[in-house]
N, C-alpha and C positions, 0 to 999 in steps of 0.2 A: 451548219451555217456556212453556206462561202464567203469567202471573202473577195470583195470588186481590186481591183487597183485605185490606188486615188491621186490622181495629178496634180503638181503641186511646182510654179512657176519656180525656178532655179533661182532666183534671188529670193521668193521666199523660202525657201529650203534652206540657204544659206546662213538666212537671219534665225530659222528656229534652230541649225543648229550653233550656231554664235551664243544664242538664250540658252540652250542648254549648257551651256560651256560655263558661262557666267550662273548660271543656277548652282554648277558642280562645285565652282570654287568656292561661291557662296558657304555652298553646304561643308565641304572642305574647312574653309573656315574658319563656320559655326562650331566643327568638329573640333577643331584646334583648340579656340576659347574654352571648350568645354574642360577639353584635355587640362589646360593651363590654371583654368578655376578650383577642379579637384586636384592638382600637384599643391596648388597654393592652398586648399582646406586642409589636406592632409598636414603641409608644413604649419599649417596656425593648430591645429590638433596636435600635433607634438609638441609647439612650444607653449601650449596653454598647461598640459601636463607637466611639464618641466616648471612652469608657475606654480602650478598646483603642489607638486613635491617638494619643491623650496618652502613656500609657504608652511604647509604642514611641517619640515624641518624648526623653522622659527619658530610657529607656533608651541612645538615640542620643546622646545632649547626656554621660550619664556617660560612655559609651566612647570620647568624642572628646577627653574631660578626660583619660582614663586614657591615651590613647595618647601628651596632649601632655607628661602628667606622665614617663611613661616616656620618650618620645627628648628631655627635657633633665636628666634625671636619668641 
């Protein structure tokens, strides 16, 4: 297949690549948020674990109270 030449007025040239420019940073970005959303899941993923560990520590600490309160009562 050949390909023709295709002519294209110099201020429209200018403007498509201006929209590319704004498309890039666009997508730039979008890239960065993305970036930003998994630093911050990952940080609520740790500190939900760290909830979850404490938690089970208490939970452990009340059923060892419960059990001493029961075999001297």
């Amino acid at each position: 297949m050949t390909q023709t030449p295709v002519f294209v007025k110099i201020e429209e040239f200018k403007e498509i690549l201006a929209s590319l420019n704004a498309i890039k940073d666009k997508l730039n970005q979008a890239s960065q948020v993305l970036t930003d959303i998994n630093d911050l899941k990952t940080k609520e993923d740790t500190e939900l674990e760290s909830w979850k560990e404490s938690l089970n520590q208490v939970s452990d600490k009340v059923n060892a109270m419960d059990a001493v309160l029961f075999e001297q009562g």
